[in-house]
N, CA, C and O atoms as a printed pandas DataFrame, in Angstrom:
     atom_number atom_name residue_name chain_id  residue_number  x_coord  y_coord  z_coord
0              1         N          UNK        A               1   -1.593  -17.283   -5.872
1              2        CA          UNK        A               1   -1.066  -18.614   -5.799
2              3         C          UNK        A               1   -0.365  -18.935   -7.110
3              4         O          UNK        A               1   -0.893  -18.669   -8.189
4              5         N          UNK        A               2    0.531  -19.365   -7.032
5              6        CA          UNK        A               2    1.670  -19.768   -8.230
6              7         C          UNK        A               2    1.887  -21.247   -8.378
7              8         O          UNK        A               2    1.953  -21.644   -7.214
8              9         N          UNK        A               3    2.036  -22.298   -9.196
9             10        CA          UNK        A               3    2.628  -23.552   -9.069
10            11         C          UNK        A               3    4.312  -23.016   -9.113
11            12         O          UNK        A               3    4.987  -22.093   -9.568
12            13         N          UNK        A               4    4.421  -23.928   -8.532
13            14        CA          UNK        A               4    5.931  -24.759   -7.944
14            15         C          UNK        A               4    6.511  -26.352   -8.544
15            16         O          UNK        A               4    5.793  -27.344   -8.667
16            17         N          UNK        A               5    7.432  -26.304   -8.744
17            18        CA          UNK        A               5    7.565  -27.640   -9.227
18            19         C          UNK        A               5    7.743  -28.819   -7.885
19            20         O          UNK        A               5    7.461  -30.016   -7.929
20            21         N          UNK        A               6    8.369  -27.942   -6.575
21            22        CA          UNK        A               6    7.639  -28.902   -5.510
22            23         C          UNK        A               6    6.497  -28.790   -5.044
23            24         O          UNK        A               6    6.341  -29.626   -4.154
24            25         N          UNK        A               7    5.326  -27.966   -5.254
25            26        CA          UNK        A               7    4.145  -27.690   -4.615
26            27         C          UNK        A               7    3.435  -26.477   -5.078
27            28         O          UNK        A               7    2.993  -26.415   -6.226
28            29         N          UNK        A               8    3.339  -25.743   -4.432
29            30        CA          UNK        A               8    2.395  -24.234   -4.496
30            31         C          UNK        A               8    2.773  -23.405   -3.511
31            32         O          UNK        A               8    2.815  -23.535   -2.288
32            33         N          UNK        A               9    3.103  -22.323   -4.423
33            34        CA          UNK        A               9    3.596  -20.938   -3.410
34            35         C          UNK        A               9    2.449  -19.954   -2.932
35            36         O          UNK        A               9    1.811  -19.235   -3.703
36            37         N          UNK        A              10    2.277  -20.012   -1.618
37            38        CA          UNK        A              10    0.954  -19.315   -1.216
38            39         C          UNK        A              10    1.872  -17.589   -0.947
39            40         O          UNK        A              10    2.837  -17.340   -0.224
40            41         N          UNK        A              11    1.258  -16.888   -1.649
41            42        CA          UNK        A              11    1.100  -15.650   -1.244
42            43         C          UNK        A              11    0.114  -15.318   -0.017
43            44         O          UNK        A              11   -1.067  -15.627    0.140
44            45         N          UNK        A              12    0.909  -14.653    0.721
45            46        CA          UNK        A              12    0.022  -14.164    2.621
46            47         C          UNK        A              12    0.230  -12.687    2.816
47            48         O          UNK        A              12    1.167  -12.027    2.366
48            49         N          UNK        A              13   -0.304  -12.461    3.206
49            50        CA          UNK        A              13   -0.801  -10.643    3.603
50            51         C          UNK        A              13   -0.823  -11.548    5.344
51            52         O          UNK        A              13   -1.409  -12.599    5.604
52            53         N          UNK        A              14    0.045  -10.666    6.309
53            54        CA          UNK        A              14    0.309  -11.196    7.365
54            55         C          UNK        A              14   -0.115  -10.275    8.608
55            56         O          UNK        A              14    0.639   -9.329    8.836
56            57         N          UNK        A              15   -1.011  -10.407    9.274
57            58        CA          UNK        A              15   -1.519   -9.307   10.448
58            59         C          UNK        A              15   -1.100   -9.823   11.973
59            60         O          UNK        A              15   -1.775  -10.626   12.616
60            61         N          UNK        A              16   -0.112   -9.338   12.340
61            62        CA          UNK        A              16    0.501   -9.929   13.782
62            63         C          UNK        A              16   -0.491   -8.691   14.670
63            64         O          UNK        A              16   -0.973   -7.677   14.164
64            65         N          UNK        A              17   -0.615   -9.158   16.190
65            66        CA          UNK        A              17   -0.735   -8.905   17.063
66            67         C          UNK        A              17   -2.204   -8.852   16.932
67            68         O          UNK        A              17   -2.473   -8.292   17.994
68            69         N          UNK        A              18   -3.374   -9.062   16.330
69            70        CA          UNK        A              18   -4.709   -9.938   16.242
70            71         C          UNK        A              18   -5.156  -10.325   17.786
71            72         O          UNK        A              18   -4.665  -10.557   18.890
72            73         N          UNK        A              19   -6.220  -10.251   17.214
73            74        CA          UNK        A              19   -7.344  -10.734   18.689
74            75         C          UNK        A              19   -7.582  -12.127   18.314
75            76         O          UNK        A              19   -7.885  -12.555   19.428
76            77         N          UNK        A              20   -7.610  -12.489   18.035
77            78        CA          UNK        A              20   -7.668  -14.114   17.444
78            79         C          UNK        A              20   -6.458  -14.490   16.109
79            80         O          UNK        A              20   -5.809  -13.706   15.416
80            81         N          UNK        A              21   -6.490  -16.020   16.110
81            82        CA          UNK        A              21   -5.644  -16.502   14.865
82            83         C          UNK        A              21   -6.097  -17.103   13.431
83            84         O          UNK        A              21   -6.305  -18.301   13.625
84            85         N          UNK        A              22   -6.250  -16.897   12.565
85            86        CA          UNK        A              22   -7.498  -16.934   11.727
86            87         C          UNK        A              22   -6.925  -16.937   10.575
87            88         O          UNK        A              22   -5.868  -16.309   10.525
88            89         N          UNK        A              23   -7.427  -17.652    9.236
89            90        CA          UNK        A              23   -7.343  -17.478    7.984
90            91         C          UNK        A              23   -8.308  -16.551    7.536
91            92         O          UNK        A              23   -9.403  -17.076    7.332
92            93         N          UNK        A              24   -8.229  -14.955    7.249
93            94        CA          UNK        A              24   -9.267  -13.860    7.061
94            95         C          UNK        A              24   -9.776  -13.703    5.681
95            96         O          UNK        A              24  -10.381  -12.640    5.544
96            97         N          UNK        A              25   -9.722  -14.363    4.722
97            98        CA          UNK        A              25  -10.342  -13.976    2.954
98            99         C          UNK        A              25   -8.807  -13.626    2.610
99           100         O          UNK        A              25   -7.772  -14.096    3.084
100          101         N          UNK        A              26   -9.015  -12.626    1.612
101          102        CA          UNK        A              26   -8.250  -12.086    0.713
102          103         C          UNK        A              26   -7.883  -11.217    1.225
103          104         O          UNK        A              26   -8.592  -10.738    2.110
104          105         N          UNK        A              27   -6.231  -10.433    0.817
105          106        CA          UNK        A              27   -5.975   -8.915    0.921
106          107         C          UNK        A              27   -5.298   -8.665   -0.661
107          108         O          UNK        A              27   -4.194   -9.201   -0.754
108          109         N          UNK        A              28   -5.704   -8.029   -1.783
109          110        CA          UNK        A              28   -5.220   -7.945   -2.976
110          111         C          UNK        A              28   -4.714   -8.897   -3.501
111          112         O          UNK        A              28   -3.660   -8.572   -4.048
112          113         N          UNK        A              29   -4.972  -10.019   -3.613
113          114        CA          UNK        A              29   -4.604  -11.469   -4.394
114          115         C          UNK        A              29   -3.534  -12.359   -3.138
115          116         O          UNK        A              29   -2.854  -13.335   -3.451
116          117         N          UNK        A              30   -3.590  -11.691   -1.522
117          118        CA          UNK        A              30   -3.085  -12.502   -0.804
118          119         C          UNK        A              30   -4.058  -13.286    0.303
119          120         O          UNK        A              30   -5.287  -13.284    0.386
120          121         N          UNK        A              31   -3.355  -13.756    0.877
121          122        CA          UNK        A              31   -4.417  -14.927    1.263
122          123         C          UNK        A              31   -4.330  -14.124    2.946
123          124         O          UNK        A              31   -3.489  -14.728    3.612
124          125         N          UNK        A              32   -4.706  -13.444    3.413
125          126        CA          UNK        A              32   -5.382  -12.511    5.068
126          127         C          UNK        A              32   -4.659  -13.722    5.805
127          128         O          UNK        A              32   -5.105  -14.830    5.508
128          129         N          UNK        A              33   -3.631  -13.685    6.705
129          130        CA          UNK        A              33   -3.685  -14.615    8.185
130          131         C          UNK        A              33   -3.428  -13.685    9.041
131          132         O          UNK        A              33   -2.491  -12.898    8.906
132          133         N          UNK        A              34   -4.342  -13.682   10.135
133          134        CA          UNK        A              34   -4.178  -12.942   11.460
134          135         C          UNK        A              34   -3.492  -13.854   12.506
135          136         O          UNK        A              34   -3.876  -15.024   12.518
136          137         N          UNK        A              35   -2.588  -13.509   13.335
137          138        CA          UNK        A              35   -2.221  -14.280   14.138
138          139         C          UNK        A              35   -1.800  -12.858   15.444
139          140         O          UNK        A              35   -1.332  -11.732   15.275
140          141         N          UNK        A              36   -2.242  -13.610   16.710
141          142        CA          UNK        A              36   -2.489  -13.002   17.641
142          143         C          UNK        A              36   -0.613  -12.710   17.964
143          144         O          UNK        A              36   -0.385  -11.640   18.529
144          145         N          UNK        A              37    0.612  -13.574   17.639
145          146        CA          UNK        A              37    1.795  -13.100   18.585
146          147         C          UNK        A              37    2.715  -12.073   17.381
147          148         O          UNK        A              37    2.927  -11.997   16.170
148          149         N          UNK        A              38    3.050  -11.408   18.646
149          150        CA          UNK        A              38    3.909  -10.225   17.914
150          151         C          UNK        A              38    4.797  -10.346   17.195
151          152         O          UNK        A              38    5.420  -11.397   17.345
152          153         N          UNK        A              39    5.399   -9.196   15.874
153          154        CA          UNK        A              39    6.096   -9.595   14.776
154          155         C          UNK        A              39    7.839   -9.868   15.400
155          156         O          UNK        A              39    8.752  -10.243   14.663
156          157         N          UNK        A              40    7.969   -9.622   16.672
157          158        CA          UNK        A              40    9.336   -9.760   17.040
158          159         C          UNK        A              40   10.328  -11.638   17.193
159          160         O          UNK        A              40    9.781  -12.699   17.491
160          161         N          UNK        A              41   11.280  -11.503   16.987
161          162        CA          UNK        A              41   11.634  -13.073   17.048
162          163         C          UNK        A              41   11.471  -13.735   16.000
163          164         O          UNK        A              41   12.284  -14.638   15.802
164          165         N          UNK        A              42   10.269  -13.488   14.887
165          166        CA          UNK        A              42    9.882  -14.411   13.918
166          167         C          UNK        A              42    8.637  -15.141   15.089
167          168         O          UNK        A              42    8.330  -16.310   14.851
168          169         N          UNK        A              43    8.219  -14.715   15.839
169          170        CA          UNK        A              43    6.813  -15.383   16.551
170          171         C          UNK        A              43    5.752  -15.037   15.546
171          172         O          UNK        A              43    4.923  -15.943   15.632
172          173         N          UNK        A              44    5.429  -14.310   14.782
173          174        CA          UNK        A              44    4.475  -14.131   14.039
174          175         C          UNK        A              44    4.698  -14.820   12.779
175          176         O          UNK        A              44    3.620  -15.296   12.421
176          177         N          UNK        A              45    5.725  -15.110   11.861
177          178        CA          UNK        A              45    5.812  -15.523   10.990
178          179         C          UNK        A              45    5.529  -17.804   11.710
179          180         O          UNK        A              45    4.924  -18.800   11.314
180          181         N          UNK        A              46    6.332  -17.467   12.724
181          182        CA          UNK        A              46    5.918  -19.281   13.402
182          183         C          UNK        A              46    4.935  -19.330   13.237
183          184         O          UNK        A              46    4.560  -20.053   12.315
184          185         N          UNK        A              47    3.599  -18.338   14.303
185          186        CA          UNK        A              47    2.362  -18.561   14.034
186          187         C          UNK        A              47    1.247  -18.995   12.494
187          188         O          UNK        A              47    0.358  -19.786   12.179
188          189         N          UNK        A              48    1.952  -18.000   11.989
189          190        CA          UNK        A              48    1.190  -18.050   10.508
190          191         C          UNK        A              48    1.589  -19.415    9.429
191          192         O          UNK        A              48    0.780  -19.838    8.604
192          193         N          UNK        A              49    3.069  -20.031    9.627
193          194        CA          UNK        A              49    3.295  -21.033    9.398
194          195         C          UNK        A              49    2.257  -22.000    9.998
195          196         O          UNK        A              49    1.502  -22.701    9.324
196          197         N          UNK        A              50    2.311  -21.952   11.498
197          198        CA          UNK        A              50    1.382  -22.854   11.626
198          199         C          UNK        A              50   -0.375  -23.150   11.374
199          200         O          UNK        A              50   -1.045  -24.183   11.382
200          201         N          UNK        A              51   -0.709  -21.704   11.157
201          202        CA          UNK        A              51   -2.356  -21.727   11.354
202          203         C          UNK        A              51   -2.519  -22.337    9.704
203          204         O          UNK        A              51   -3.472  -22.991    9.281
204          205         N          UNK        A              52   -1.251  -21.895    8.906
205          206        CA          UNK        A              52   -1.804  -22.254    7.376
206          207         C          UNK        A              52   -1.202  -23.627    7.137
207          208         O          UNK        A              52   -1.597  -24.165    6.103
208          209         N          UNK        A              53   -0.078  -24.511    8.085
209          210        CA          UNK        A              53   -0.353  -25.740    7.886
210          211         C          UNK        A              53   -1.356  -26.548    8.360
211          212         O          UNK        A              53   -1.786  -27.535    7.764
212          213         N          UNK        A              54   -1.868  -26.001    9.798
213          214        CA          UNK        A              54   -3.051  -26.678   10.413
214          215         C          UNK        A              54   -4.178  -26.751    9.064
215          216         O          UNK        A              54   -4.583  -27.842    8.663
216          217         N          UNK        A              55   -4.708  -25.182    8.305
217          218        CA          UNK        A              55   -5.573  -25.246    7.663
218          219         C          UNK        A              55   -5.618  -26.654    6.248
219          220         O          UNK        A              55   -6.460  -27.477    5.886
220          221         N          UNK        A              56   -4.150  -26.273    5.800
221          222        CA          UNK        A              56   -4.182  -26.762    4.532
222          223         C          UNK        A              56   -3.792  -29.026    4.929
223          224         O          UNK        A              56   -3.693  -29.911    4.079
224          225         N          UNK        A              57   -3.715  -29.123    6.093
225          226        CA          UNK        A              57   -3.332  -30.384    6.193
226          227         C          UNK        A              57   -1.853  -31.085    5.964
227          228         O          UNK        A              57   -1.627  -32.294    5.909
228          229         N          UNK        A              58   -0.981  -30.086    5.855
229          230        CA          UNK        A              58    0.070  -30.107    5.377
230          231         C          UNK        A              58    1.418  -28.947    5.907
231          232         O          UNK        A              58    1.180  -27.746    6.039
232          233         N          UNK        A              59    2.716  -29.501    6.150
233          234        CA          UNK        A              59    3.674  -28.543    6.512
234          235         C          UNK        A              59    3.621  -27.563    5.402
235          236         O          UNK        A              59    2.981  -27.701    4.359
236          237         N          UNK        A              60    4.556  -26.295    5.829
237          238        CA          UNK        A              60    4.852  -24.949    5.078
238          239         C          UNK        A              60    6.110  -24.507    5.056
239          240         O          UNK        A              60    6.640  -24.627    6.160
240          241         N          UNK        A              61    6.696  -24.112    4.358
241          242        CA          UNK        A              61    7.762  -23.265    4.676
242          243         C          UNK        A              61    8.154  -21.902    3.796
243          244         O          UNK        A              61    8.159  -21.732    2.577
244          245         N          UNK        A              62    8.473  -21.021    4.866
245          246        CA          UNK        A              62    8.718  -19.718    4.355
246          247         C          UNK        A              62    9.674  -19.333    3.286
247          248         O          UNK        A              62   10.827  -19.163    3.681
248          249         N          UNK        A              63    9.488  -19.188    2.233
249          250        CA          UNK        A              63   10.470  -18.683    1.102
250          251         C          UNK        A              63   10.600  -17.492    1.343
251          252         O          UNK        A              63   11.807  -17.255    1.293
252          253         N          UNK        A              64    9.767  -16.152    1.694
253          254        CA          UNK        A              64   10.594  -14.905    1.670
254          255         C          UNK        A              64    9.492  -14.259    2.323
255          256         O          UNK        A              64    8.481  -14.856    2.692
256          257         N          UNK        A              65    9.768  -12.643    2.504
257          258        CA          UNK        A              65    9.196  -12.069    3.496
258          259         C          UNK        A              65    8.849  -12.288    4.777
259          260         O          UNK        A              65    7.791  -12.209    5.401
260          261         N          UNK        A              66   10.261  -12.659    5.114
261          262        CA          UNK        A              66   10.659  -12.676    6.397
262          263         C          UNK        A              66   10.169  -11.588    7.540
263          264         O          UNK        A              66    9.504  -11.981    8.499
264          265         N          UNK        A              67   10.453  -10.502    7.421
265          266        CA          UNK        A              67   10.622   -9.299    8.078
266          267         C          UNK        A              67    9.217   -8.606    7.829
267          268         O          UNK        A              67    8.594   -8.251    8.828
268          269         N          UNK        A              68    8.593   -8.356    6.397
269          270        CA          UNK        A              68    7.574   -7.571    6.273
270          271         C          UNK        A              68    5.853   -8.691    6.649
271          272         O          UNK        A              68    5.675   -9.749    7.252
272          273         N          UNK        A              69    5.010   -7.821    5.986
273          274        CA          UNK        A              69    3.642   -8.398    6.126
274          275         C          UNK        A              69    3.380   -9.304    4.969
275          276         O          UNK        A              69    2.570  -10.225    5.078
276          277         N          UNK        A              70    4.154   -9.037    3.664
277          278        CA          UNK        A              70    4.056   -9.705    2.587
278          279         C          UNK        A              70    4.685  -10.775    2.608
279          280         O          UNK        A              70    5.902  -10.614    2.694
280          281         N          UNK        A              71    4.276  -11.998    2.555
281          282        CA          UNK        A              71    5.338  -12.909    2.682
282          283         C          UNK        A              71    4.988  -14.260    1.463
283          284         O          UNK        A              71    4.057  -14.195    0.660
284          285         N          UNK        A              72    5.842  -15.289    1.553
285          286        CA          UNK        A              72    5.497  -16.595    0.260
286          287         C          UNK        A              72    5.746  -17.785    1.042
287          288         O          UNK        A              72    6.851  -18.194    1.397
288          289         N          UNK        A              73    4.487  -18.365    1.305
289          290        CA          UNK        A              73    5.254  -19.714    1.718
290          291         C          UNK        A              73    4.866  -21.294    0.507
291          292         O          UNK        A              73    4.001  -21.609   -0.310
292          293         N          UNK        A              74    5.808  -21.727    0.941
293          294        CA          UNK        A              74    5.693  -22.636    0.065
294          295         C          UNK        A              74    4.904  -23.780    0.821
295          296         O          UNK        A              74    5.229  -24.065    1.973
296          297         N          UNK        A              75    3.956  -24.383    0.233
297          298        CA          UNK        A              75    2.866  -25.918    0.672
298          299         C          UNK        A              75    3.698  -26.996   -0.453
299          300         O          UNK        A              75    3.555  -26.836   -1.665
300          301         N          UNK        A              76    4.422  -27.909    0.018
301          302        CA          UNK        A              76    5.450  -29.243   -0.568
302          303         C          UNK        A              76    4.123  -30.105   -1.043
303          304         O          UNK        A              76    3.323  -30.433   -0.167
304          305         N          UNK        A              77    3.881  -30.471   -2.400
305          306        CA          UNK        A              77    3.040  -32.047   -2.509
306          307         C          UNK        A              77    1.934  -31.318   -2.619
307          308         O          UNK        A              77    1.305  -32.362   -2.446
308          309         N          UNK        A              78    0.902  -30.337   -2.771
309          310        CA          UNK        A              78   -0.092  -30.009   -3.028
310          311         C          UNK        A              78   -0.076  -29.048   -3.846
311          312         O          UNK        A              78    0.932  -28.343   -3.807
312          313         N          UNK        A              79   -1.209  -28.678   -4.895
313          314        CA          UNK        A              79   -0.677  -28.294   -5.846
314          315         C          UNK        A              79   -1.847  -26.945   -5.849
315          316         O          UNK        A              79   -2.380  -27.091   -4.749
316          317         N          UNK        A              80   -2.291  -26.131   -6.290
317          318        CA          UNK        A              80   -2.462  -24.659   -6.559
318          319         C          UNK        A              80   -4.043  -25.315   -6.512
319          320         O          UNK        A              80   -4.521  -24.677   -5.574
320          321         N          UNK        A              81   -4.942  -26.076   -6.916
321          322        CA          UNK        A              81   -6.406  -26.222   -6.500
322          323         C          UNK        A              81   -6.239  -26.619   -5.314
323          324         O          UNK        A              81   -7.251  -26.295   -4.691
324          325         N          UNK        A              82   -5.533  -27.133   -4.666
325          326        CA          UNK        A              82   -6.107  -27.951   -3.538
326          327         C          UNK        A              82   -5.631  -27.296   -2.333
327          328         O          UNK        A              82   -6.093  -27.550   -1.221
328          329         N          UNK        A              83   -4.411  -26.182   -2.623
329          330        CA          UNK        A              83   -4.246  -25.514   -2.101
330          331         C          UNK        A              83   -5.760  -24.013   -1.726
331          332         O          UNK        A              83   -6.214  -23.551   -0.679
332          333         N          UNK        A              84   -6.013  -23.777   -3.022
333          334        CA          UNK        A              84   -6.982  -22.964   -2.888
334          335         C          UNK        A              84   -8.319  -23.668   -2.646
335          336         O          UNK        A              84   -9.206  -22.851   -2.892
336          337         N          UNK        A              85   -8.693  -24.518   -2.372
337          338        CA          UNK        A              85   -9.774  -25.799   -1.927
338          339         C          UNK        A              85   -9.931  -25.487   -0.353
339          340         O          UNK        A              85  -10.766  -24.822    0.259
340          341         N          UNK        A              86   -9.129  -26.010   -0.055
341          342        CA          UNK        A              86   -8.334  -26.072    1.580
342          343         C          UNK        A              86   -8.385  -24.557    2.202
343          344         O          UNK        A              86   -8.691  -24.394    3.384
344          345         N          UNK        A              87   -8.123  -23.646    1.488
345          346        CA          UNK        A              87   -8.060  -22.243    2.274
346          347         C          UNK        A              87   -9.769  -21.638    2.261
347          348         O          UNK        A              87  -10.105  -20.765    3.061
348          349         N          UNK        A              88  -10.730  -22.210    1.282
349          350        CA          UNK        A              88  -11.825  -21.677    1.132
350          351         C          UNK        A              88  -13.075  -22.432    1.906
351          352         O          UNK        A              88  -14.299  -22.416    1.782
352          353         N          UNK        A              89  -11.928  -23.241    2.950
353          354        CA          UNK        A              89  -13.106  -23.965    4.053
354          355         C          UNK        A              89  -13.875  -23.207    4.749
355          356         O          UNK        A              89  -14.697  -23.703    5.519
């Protein structure tokens, strides 16, 4: 997790096609989201947008790693504790 001068950039380790949709711990300083729909379309990156705004109470948006498993999204208005507060529910 990084500050942002609009918010906090969440680093995600991204697992498409999952048996469930889930915030999973850690993968090497990234934050595990499993999401059950496949990586085609950007359906998996939608999903994971959404399970980590549902979690954190707040919209997301994708800054990069589009295409791979590594990806950055940015949380607007919350800042790097409360971000990591919110994910350790």
């Amino acid at each position: 997790m990084v500050a942002h001068r609009d918010g906090a950039l969440i680093r995600v380790w991204a697992v498409p096609r999952a048996s469930r949709t889930e915030i999973a711990g850690w993968h090497g300083g990234r934050v595990r989201v499993r999401v059950t729909a496949p990586p085609e379309g950007g359906r998996a990156n939608q999903e994971v947008s959404r399970a980590l705004s549902e979690r954190l109470g707040s919209p997301v948006e994708l800054v990069s790693g589009a295409s791979g498993r590594g990806k950055v999204f940015l949380a607007r208005q919350l800042d790097v504790d409360e971000v990591l507060a919110r994910l350790s529910r």
